[in-house]
N, C-alpha and C positions, 0 to 999 in steps of 0.2 A: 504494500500500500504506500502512495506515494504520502510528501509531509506533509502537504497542504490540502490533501483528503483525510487525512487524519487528524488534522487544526479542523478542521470544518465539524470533522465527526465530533471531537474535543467541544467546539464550539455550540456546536449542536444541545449537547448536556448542559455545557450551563446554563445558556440562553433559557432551557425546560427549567433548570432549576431557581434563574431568577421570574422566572413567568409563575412560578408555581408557590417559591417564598417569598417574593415582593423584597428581594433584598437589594444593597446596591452590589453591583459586578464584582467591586472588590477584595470586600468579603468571599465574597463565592469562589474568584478566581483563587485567594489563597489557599484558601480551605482544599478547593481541584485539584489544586499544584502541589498540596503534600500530599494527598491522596492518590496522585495520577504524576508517573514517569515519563516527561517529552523531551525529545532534543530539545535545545534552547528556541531554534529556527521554526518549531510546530509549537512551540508554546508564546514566543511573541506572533506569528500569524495567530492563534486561536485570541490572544490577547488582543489585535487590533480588532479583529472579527465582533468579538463580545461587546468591548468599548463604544466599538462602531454603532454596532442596532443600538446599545443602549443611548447613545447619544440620539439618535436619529429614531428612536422609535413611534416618536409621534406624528413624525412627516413621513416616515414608514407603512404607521401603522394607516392613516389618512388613506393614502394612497391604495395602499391593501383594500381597504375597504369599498375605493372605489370601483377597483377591477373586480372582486370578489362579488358577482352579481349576483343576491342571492343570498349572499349568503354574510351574515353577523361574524365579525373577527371573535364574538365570546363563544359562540357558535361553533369555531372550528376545531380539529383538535388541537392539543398543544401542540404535537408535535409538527404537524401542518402548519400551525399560524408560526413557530418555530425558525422553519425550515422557507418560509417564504421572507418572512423578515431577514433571514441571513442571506438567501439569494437577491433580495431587492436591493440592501446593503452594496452588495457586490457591482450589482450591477449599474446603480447611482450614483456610487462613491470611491470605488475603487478603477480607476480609468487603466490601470497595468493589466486586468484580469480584462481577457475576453469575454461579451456577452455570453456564446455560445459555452463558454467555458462555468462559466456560474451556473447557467441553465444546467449544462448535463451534472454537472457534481451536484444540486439541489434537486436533480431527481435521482441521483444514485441516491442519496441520502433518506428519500420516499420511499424508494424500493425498500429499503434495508429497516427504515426506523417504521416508518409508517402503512397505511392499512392496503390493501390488495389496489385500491383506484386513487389513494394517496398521490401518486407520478404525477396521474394526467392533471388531476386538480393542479397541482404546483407548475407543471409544464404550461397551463394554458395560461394561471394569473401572470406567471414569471413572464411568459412573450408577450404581453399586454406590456408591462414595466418596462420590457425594453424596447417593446414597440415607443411607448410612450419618450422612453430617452432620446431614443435616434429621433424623433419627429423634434424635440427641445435642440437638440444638438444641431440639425441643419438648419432651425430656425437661427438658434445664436450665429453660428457660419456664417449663415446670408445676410445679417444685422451689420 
């Protein structure tokens, strides 16, 4: 498994576990980090990862909400509303990572953590988000 599928996986846990205890990240991330063995490189990536949604989760979570037709962000499961909040992340905020590249690690992440139709749900909000980036992005461009 490569580092940065396994920072995502890393990632993945706390994100449920600050979704679940309402605590702040850094708490949680210590507590991970003696619980949990990373090379240095999978643990600052899980570390920007985390920091990341949580700083951004209300403009995240907004957004989520938009695309998710249908469906309430309380509504979803954990590890769905999760897993999309770290793929929106990626795909907003992190300009090194390729869209395509977010996409498919945040439905590996489906397949694995989450329920049998988990993917496509992620799959379809996730290309919406980035539909959404690239349309801002050629705007900004031609400005």
């Amino acid at each position: 498994m490569g580092k940065r599928r396994r920072a995502r996986e890393f990632a993945l846990q706390v994100l449920y576990q600050l979704d679940i205890r309402k605590e702040k990240s850094e708490e949680v991330l210590l507590e991970f980090w003696k619980e949990n063995d990373a090379e240095k490189e999978v643990q600052n990536f899980t570390n920007i990862l985390v920091k990341g949604v949580e700083e951004k989760r209300s403009e995240i979570d907004k957004l989520l909400a938009e695309y998710a037709l249908n469906w309430d962000l309380s509504r979803m499961s954990v590890i769905d509303r999760n897993i999309l909040r770290l793929g929106s992340f990626e795909i907003l905020f992190l300009k090194e990572i390729p869209f395509a590249v977010s996409i498919n690690e945040a439905i590996e992440l489906a397949k694995t953590f989450g329920t049998d139709d988990s993917f496509k749900f992620v799959n379809g909000i996730l290309n919406r988000v980035k539909n959404e980036k690239k349309s801002l992005s050629s705007f900004k461009d031609s400005c």
